[in-house]
C-alpha positions in Angstrom: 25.0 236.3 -44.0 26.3 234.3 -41.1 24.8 230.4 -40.5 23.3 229.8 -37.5 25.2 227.8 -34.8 23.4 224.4 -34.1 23.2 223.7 -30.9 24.8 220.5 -29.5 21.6 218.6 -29.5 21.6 218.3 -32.9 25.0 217.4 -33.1 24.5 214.6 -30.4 21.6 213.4 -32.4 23.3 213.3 -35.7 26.3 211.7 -34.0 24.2 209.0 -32.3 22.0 207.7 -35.3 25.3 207.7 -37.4 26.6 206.1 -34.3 23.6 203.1 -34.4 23.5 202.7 -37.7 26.8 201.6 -37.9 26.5 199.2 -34.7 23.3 197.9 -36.5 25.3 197.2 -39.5 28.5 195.1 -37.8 26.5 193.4 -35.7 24.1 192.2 -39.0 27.3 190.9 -41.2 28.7 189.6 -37.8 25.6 187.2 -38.0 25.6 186.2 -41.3 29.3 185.6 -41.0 28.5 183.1 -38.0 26.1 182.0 -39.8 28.2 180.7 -42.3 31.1 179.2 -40.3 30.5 175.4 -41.2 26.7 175.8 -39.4 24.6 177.5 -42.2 26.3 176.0 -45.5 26.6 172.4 -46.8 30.7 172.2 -47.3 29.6 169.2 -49.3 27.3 170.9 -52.1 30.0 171.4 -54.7 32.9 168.6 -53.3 33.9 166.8 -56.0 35.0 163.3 -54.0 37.4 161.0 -55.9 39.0 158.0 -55.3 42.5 160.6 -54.5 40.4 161.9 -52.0 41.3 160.5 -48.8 45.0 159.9 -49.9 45.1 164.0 -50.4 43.8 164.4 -46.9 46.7 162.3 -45.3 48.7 164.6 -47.6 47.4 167.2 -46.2 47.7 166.2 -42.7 51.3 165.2 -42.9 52.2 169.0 -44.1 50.5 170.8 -41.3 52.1 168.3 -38.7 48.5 167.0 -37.7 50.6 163.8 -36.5 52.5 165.8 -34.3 50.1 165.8 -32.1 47.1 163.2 -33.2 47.7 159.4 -33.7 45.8 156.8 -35.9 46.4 153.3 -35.5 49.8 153.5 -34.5 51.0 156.4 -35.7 51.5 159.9 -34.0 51.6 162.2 -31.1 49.6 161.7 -28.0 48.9 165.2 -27.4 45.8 165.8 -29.2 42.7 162.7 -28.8 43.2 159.5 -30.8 41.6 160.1 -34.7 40.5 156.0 -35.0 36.3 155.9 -35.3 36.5 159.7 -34.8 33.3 158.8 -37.5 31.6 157.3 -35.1 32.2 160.2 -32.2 31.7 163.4 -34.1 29.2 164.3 -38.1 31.1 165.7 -41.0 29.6 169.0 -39.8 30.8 169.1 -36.0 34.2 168.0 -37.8 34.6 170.5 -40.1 33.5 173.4 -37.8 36.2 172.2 -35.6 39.2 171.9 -38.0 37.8 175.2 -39.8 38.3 177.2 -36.3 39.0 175.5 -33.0 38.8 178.3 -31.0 35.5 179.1 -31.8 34.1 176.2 -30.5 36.7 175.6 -27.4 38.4 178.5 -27.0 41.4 177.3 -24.0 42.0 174.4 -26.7 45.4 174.2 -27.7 44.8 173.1 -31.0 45.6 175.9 -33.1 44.1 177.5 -36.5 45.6 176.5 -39.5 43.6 178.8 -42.3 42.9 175.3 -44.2 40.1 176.0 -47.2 36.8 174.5 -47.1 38.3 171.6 -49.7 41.4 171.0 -47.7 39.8 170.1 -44.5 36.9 167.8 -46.6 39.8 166.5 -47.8 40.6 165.8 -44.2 37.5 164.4 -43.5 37.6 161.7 -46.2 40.6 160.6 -45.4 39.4 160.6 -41.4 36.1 158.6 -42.4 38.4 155.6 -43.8 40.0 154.9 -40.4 
């Protein structure tokens, strides 16, 4: 017995909700990703701050070159804006969005994206909160 032919309606239609439900699904995980990026979630929650901390965040700025390009006090490039009383211009959060992906937030900056975890750059941000 020979099938019948579907016409190429039905393939259209089959192709299209196939087609939606995939855009549906990217575009859902695209949000809940965003929503995540240092917005959504409290870095903080499960940062265990010692008194290392902020020594382990100059640490960690001296081996990605941060001082290349940024100065404190004295210290340090002239590229990038001075990090004194940074504190006092920008929250924890607009920090840490802004080490965590540059781009995403100014995206002609030249400042580029270093892949840091979550408890390098609060490292970061101690040691930026004691200047």
């Amino acid at each position: 017995m020979t099938q019948p032919k579907q016409t190429s309606g039905k393939v259209f239609f089959k192709f299209g909700v196939g087609f939606c439900l995939v855009v549906f699904l990217l575009v859902t995980v695209n949000m809940f990703v965003r929503s995540t990026e240092g917005r959504g979630i409290n870095p903080w929650e499960n940062f265990q701050e010692s008194s290392g901390t902020s020594e382990e965040g100059l640490k960690i700025m001296q081996r990605y070159g941060c001082f290349l390009c940024h100065r404190i006090d004295d210290f340090g490039g002239e590229i990038g804006p001075k990090l004194n009383a940074v504190k006092d211009r920008k929250t924890r959060q607009e920090l840490f969005a802004w080490i965590k992906s540059p781009k995403s937030i100014k995206p002609n900056t030249i400042m580029p994206e270093f892949h840091l975890s979550d408890d390098e750059i609060l490292r970061i941000i101690s040691y930026l909160e004691t200047k």
